[in-house]
C-alpha positions in Angstrom: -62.9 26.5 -8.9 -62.5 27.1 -5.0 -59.4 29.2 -3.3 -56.6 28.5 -2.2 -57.4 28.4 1.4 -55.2 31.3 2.6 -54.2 29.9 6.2 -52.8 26.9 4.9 -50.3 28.6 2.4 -49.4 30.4 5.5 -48.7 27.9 7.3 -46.8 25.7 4.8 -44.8 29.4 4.2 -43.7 29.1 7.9 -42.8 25.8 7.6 -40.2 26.3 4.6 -39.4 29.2 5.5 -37.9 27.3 8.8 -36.4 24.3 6.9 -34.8 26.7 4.8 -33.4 28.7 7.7 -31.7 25.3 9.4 -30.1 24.3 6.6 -28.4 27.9 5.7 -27.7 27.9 9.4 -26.3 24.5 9.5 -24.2 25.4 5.7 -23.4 28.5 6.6 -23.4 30.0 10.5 -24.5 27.6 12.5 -23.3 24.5 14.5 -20.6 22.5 12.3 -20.0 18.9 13.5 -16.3 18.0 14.8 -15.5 14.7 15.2 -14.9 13.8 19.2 -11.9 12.9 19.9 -12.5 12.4 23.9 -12.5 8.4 23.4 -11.8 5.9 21.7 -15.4 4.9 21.1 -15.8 8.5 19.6 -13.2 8.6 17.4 -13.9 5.0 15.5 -15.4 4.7 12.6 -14.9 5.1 9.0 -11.8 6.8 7.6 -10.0 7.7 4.7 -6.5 8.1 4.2 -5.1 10.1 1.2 -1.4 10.7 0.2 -1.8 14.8 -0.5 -1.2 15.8 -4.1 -2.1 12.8 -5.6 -5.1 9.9 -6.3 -3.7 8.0 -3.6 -6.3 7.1 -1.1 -7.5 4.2 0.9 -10.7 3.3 3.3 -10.5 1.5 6.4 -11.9 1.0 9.6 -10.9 1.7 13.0 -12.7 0.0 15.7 -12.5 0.1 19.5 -11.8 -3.1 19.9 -8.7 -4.3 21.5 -6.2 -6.2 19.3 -3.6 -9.0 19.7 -0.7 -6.1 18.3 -0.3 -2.7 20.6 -3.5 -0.8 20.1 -6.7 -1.0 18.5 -8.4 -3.4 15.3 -7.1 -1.6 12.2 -9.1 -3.0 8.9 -8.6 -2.1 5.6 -9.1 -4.0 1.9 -6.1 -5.8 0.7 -5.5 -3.1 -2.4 -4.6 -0.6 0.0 -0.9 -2.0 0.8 -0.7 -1.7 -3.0 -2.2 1.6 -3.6 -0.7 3.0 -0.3 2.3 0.8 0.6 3.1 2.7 3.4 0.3 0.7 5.1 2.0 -2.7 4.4 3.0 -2.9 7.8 0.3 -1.1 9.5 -1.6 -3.3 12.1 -2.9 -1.5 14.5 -4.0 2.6 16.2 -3.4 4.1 18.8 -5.2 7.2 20.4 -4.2 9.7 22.9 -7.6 11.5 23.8 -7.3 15.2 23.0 -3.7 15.0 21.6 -2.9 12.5 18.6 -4.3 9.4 16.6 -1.6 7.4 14.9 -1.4 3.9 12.6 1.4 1.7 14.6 3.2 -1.5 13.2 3.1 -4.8 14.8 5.5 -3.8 17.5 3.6 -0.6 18.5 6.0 2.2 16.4 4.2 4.2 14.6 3.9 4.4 10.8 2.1 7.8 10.6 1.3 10.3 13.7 -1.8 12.8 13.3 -1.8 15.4 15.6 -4.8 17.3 16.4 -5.1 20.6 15.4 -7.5 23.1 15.5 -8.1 24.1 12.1 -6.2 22.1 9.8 -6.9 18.5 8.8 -5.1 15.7 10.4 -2.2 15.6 8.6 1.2 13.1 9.1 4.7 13.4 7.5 5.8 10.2 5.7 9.5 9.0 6.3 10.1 10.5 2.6 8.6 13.7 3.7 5.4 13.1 1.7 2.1 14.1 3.1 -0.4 11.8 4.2 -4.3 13.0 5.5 -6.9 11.4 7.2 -10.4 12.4 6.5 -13.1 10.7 8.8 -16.1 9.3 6.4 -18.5 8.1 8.7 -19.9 6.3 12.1 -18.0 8.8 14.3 -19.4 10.2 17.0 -19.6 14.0 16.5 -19.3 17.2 19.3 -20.5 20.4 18.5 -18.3 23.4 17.3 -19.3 26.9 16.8 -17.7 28.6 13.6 -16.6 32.4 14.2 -19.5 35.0 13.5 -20.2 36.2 10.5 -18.6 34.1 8.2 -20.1 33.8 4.4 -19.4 30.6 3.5 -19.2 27.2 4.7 -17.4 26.1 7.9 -14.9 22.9 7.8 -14.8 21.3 11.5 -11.4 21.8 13.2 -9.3 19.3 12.1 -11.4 18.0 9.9 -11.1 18.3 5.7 -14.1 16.7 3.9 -13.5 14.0 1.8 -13.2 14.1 -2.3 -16.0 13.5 -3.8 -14.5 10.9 -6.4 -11.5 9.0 -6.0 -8.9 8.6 -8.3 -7.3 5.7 -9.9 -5.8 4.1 -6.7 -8.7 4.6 -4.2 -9.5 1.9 -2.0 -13.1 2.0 -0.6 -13.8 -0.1 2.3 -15.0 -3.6 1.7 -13.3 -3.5 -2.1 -9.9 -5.9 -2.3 -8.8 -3.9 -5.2 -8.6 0.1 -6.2 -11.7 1.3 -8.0 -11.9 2.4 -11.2 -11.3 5.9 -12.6 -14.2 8.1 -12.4 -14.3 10.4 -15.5 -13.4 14.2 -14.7 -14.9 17.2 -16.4 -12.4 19.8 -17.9 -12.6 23.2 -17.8 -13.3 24.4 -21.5 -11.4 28.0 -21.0 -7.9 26.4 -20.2 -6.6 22.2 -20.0 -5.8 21.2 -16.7 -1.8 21.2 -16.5 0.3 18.2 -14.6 2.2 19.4 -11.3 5.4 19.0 -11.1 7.0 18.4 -8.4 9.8 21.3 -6.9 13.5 20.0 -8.1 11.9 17.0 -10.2 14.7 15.7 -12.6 14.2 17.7 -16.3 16.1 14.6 -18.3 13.6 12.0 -19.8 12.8 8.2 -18.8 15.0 5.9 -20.4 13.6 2.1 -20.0 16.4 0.0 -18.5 17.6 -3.0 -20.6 20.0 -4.3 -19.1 20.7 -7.3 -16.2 20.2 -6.9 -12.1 24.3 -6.9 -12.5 24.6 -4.3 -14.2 22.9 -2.3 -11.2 25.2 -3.6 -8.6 27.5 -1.1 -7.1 28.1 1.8 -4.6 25.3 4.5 -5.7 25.3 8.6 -4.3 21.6 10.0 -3.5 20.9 13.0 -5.0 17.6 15.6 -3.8 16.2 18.5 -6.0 18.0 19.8 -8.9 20.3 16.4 -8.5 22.1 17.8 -5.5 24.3 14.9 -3.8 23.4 15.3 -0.3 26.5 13.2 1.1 25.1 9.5 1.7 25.8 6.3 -0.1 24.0 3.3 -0.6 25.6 0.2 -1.9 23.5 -2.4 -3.8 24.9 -5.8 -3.5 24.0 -8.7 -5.9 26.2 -11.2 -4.3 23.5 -10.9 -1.3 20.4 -11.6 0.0 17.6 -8.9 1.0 14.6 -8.9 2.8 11.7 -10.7 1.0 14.1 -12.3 -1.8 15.9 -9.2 -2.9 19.1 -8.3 -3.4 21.1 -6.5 -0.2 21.2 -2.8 -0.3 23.5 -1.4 2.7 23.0 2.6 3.2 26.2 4.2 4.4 25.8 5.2 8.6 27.4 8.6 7.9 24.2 9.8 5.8 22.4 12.5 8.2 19.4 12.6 5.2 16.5 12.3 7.7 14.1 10.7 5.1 16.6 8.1 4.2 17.7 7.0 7.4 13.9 6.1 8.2 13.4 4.4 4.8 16.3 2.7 5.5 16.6 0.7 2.1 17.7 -2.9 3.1 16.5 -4.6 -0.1 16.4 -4.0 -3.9 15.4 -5.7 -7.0 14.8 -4.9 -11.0 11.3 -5.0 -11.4 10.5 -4.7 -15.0 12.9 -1.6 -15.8 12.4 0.0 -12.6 14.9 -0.1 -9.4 12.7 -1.7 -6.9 14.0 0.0 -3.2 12.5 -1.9 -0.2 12.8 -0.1 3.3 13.3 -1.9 7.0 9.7 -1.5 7.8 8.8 -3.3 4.0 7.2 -1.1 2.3 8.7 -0.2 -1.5 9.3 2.6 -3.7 9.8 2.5 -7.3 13.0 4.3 -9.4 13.3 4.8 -13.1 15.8 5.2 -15.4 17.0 8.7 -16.7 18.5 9.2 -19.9 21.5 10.6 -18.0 22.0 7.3 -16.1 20.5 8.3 -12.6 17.4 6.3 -11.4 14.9 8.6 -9.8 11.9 8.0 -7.9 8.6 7.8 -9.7 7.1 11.2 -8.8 3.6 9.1 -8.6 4.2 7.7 -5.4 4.7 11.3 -3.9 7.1 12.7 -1.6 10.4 14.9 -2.4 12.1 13.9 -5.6 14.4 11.2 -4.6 17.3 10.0 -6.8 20.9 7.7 -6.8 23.6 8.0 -9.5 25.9 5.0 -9.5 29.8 6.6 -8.6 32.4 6.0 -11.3 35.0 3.7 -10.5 
């Protein structure tokens, strides 16, 4: 049997020995790719937004094509107004190179606003203080960034969060009109994975609510964590007519609760047990009913815990 021909296994040493040093240089000190955020052009593509601390996430496209609304094409699948419904009014971006990327309404105002910062992802403040991110996914065009020296692991690009490897129950891929399945999830055998709850969540159990849309009807107070009133009212009319066929909710103009004055309930509705509350812009949020009588938002939908309790007469 003949040898091994000694410069060729040289050769082909040099060879992986070179692949292997790009890639650790790429993974772990080298050049990490940011997207580029000089244009518009650079900064279309795929994208993904996720609601922080939950399964919440949808795909769309943004394009750099003009639109008949303020601002640039805006797609997305149908199921993502459900899964995220923030986005039920969402028409539109806009882009300030080198400062901010927002998702505007029809009129131009916008729904979410993304600054761009240096080392955290893109992140936006909801108008019930929940945390939305957007995580590019693809088709960008990306700048170079040098990480610091040294480092022993793997660099993120500024501003930039990769994206989760499986979506949950209410993800939204692009192309899909409704959210994809569940992808099964390994569990630790040492210790079960335990269920967050959120700071000042109510501690009293869900009660289903039996009784008629008329029974709801009154002057409510809105309570924030540990069921602390925070001196607004909202009245729920049934005698009324709301946006979208509801009922008329009216909230008080003395309430200085920053997160309610933009949701701005102008509608609600009993939706199968639950206190349907629909804001000014249209999107909804869901309430259930405590055993202690207050309706409380479902802590799914994210966001601060959010509650009314209907004042005695």
């Amino acid at each position: 049997m003949s040898r091994p021909d000694s410069r060729k296994i040289s050769r082909l040493t040099v060879r992986v020995a070179a692949v292997a040093g790009l890639f650790s240089s790429l993974l772990y000190g080298g050049a990490c790719a940011a997207v580029d955020f000089t244009s518009v052009e650079n900064a279309a593509g795929s994208w993904e937004l996720a609601l922080r601390d939950t399964e919440r996430r949808c795909g769309m496209q943004l394009r750099a094509e003009k639109t008949t609304y303020p601002g640039y094409s805006l797609a997305m699948p149908a199921g993502c107004r459900r899964a995220l419904p923030i986005l039920a009014e969402a028409r539109a971006w806009a882009f300030k190179a080198g400062d901010s990327l927002q998702l505007d309404d029809g009129d131009g105002t916008p729904l979410l606003s993304f600054p761009l910062g240096p080392e955290d992802a893109l992140v936006a403040r909801g108008p019930e203080g929940e945390t939305y991110e957007l995580i590019p996914t693809g088709r960008q065009k990306f700048a170079q960034a040098s990480p610091a020296s040294g480092s022993s692991r793997p660099v993120a690009a500024p501003g930039i969060r990769p994206a989760a490897p499986a979506p949950g129950p209410a993800s939204v891929p692009p192309g899909s009109s409704t959210p994809a399945p569940q992808q099964p999830q390994r569990q630790s055998a040492q210790a079960p994975l335990a269920t967050p709850v959120a700071s000042g969540a109510p501690t009293t159990a869900v009660r289903p609510f039996t009784g008629r849309a008329s029974d709801i009807a009154g002057r409510y107070i809105i309570l924030r964590d540990g069921g602390k009133d925070v001196g607004c009212m909202l009245t729920l009319n049934d005698q009324a007519r709301g946006p979208g066929g509801t009922f008329k909710a009216q909230l008080a103009p003395a309430c200085r609760d920053n997160g309610i004055v933009v949701f701005d309930p102008l509608g609600w509705q009993l939706d199968r047990g639950r206190l349907s509350l629909t804001a000014r812009k249209g999107h909804k949020a869901m309430f259930e009913h405590h055993e202690d009588g207050a309706w409380w938002k479902d802590p799914k939908e994210g966001g601060k815990p959010l509650g009314v309790r209907k004042m005695e007469r």
